[in-house]
C-alpha positions, 0 to 999 in steps of 0.5 A, a space after each residue: 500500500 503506497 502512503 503519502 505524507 498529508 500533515 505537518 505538526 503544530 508547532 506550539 512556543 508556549 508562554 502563558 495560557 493564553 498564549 499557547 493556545 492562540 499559538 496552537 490555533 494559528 501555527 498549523 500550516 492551513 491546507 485545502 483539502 485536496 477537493 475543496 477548491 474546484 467546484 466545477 470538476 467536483 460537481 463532474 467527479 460525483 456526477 460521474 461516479 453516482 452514474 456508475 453506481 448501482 442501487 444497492 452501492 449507492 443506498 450503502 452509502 447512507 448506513 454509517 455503523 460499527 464493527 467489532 475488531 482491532 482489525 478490517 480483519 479481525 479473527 478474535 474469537 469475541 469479535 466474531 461472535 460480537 459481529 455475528 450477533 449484531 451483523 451476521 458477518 464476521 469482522 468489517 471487511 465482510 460488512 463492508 463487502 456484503 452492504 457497500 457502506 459508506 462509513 464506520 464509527 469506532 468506539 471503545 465498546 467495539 474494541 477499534 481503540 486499543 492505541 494510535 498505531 492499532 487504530 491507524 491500521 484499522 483505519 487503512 485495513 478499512 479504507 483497503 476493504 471499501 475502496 477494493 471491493 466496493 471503489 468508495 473510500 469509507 467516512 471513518 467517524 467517532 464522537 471525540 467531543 472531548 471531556 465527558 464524550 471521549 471515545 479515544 483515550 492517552 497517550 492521545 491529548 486529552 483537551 477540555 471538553 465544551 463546557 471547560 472551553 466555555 469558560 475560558 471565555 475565550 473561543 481561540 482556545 476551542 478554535 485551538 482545542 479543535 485543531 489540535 484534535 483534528 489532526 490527531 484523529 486525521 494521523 490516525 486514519 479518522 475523517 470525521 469527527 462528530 462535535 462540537 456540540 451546538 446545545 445551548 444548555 439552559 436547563 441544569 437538570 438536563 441528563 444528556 447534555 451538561 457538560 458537552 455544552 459550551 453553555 447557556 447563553 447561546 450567542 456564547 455557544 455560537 460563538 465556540 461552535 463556529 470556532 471549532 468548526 472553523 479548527 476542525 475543518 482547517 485543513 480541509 481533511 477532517 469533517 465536523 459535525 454539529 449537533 443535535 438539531 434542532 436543538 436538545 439543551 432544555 430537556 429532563 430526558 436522555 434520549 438513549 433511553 426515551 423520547 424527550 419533549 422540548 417545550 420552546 416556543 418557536 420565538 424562543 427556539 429562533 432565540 435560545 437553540 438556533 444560533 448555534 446552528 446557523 454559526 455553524 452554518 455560516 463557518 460552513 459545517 460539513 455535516 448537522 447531526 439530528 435530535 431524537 426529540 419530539 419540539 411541538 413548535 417545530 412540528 405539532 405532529 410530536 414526530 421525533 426530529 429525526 424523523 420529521 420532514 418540517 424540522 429537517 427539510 422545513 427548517 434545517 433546509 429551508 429556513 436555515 438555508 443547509 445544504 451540507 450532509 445531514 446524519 442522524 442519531 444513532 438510531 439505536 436509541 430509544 428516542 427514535 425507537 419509541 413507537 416506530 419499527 426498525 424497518 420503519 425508521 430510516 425510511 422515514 429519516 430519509 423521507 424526512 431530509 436525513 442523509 446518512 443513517 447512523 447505527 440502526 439497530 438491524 443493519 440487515 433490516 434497514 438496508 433492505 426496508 430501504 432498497 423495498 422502500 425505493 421498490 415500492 415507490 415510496 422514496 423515489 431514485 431522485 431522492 436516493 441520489 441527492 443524499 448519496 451525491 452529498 456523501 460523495 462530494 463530502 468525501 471528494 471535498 476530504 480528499 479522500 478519493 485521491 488519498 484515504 489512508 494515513 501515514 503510519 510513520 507520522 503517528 508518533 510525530 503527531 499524536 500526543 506529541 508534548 508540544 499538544 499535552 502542554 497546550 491542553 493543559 494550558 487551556 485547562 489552567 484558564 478554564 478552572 472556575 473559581 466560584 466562591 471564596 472566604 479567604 481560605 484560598 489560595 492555601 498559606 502553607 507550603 505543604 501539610 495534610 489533607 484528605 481527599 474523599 468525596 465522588 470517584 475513585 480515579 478522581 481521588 487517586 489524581 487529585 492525591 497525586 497532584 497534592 504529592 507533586 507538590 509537597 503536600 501529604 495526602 490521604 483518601 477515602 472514596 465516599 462514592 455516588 451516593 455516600 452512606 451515613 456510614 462512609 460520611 462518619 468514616 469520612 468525619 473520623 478521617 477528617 481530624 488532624 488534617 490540615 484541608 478537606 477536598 472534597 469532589 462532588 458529582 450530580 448533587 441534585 440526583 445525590 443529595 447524600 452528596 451534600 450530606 457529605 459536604 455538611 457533615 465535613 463543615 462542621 468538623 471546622 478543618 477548611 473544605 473546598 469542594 470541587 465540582 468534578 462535572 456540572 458546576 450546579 453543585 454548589 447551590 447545595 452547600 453554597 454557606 458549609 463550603 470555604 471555597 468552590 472550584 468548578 472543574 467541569 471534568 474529572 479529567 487528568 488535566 482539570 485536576 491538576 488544574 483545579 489543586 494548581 489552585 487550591 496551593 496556589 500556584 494558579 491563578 484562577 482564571 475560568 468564568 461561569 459559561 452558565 447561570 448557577 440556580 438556586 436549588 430551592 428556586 430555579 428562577 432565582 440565579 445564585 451565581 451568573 454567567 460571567 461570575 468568576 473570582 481570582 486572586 
């Protein structure tokens, strides 16, 4: 197999904070696509190759799904049977051959993440499966939001996830995040990301959403969106996506499990959940990614987005004026599941405006409910034809019909390289959030005690190591999720003779033993600082027993180190709130607003 080398490494001269970003976003050298500039020979190209194809080649192009494997070819006994299972074939070069597809999605679940070198030789055992047998390079995805959504794990950089850039208040740093991230999954083989997310999270109960969301305010989430857009598709060779339309920021539900409701008006929806989108749009996004959620003002019929002919050709289409490529869901999920048939459902996606089908639940089913479908008359070949002509074109713009493969001698030079950890961990510095404060911080001494307990045993272990580095000793006592008033008296006991109390919250409101927790070690009177490990809600339920509040936004390595780099000190808290924080008692009532961030 002939490579050709396709990326240059970021060259990253790091000062401040500040700095080392603004040098990541702008030190790559920006290069088209190789498809990206001459339209007229494009429109030729994919007119042409749509020509050539069969029905069966061109409705596999509109299936994006997994494999099981570390390999195209995988003969791993688990594998097999997990590809028999769920596909009826033994690895994904089989999958590949048998539906024509036009695209795979890793995930760890799916055993396709083992390390850089293994993930780059999928990659291309891959695209030597589509483009021998079937001629058309595949789109090779994965959700690496970043954050809480991070399906590829060290020695890859791990960069803050939305909510941490969010409050940076500085969309360089997300722009930087995303051009950092792209080339890494690039020099692994990888054309297609699917992030940044565009919800605008306005309601703190929200299961799904949180943390992935830059914020609440939606022109600040526009802002980041565009921002990551325009990093992530610098180069030319690595698609973003957005999601999820038309928007699933205010909502008690997850959709994995269920069908949310999304009581907006449409004022509000043009308001609080499109200008995300149409930020997006305007940095010209390569693919919008749908929501399973049912919008009354958006189509009164309560029909799942997704599946909705007014929300994705009405709106999306025509209002909002997109012509990219539209992926759904994954149809997997029970947000779109909920009162229609596997064979029913990506009929209607496609019918509704939906171009690529993501995950269905039975590949064999839904492949086949299609090609009937065009059979019957139900969806006509023009219709097959405007989505697999976007497919095509989006794959030609990527360049990946002149060169699908990555280099397997740039990974080490590329991924994880020092010059990118210490630009992620420079971003995180700027987005730890100090959100109150009674003087106990920064820390006068240089070293002494402390007990770390509260949520997460990993998150315990970093946060004790961090204190080590520094001169300080630590010990620990993981009270976990839902602390019993057993493990809350052990952690009073553990408490005496220490000099500081840290203790990490997570999801509060659903665990109100949690602040239990929190009171309890308050009245022991060692100082407390509390770290807020995921969403920065907590605090509303100790906001008096608490010295000090550190929202984190992510129990990530980095976000830690972080977070104790302010505790001692040696930090300078610089993260403002991206989000409203409200009361616990009312949520009407804003404790601490967006923008609200102390220092010292």
């Amino acid at each position: 197999m002939e490579t050709h080398p396709r990326r240059t490494v970021l060259g990253v001269a790091l000062g401040t904070a500040v700095g080392a970003a603004a040098a990541v976003a702008t030190s790559g050298a920006a290069q088209a696509g190789p498809g990206r500039s001459d339209a007229a020979h494009r429109r030729r190209f994919v007119k042409r190759r749509l020509k050539a194809m069969s029905l069966e080649e061109k409705v596999g192009q509109l299936f994006t799904t997994y494999a099981y494997g570390q390999s195209a070819t995988s003969t791993d006994a688990t594998d097999v049977a997990n590809n028999r299972a769920a596909h009826g074939v033994d690895n994904a070069a089989q999958l590949i051959d048998k539906y024509k597809l036009g695209g795979i999605i890793y995930f760890a679940w799916s055993n396709n993440v083992a390390d850089p070198d293994q993930i780059t030789a999928l990659s291309n055992g891959l695209q030597d499966a589509a483009t021998g047998r079937c001629g058309t390079p595949l789109i090779i995805a994965t959700d690496q939001e970043h954050g809480l959504v991070t399906r590829i794990g060290p020695p890859a950089t791990q960069l803050p996830g939305a909510m941490a850039l969010g409050a940076t208040h500085d969309p360089e740093s997300a722009r930087a995040a995303a051009v950092i991230a792209g080339q890494e999954l690039r020099a692994m083989g990888l054309n297609q990301n699917f992030a940044p997310d565009a919800d605008v999270n306005v309601n703190p109960a929200n299961p799904v959403i949180g943390v992935r969301s830059f914020g609440s305010d939606a022109e600040h989430v526009a802002a980041f969106v565009a921002a990551q857009v325009e990093g992530y598709q610098e180069r030319g060779d690595l698609a973003s996506a957005v999601k999820h339309f038309p928007g699933h920021g205010n909502t008690e539900d997850d959709s994995h499990h269920s069908l949310p409701r999304i009581d907006h008006t449409f004022e509000e929806w043009q308001a609080i959940d499109a200008p995300p989108f149409r930020a997006a749009i305007a940095s010209g996004v390569d693919v919008v990614m749908t929501a399973h959620i049912q919008f009354p003002a958006l189509d009164e019929s309560l029909t799942p987005a997704t599946l909705s002919q007014p929300i994705l050709t009405g709106l999306l289409r025509e209002e909002l004026g997109y012509d990219g490529l539209v992926i759904t869901d994954s149809l997997q999920m029970e947000g779109v599941r909920e009162g229609y048939g596997d064979d029913r459902v990506p009929v209607l996606a496609l019918l509704a405006g939906a171009d690529v089908l993501l995950m269905p639940m039975d590949i064999d089913l839904a492949y086949n409910a299609v090609l009937t479908a065009v059979a019957e008359g139900e969806i006509t070949k023009r219709r097959i034809d405007q989505s697999v002509t976007r497919v095509l074109d989006l794959k030609y713009r990527l360049g990946l019909f002149d060169d699908p493969y990555a280099d397997p001698d740039e990974v080490a030079g590329i991924v994880g390289i020092p010059e990118h950890l210490e630009a992620a961990q420079a971003i995180s510095d700027t987005s730890v959030t100090l959100v109150t404060n009674d003087g106990t911080l920064p820390m006068a001494t240089d070293g002494g005690h402390v007990l770390v307990t509260g949520w997460g045993e990993a998150t315990a272990v970093t946060i004790a190591d961090e204190f080590t580095a520094r001169g300080w000793t630590p010990s620990t006592l993981v009270t976990g999720l839902a602390p019993t008033p057993a493990q809350i008296e052990a952690a009073v006991a553990a408490a005496e003779g220490q000099g500081l109390i840290v203790v990490s919250t997570n999801g509060v409101a659903d665990n109100p033993a949690q602040a239990e927790l929190v009171r309890a070690l308050a009245a022991t009177g060692v100082p407390l600082v509390a770290l807020g490990v995921r969403n920065p809600y907590d605090i509303a339920y100790f906001t008096d027993e608490v010295n000090a509040y550190l929202a984190t936004y992510s129990y990530a390595a980095d976000a830690l180190q972080s977070a104790v780099g302010a505790v001692v000190g040696s930090l300078a808290p610089q993260g403002k709130l991206p989000v409203d924080v409200p009361s616990a008692d009312d949520p009407d009532e804003v404790l601490f607003a967006f923008g609200h961030g102390l220092t010292y």
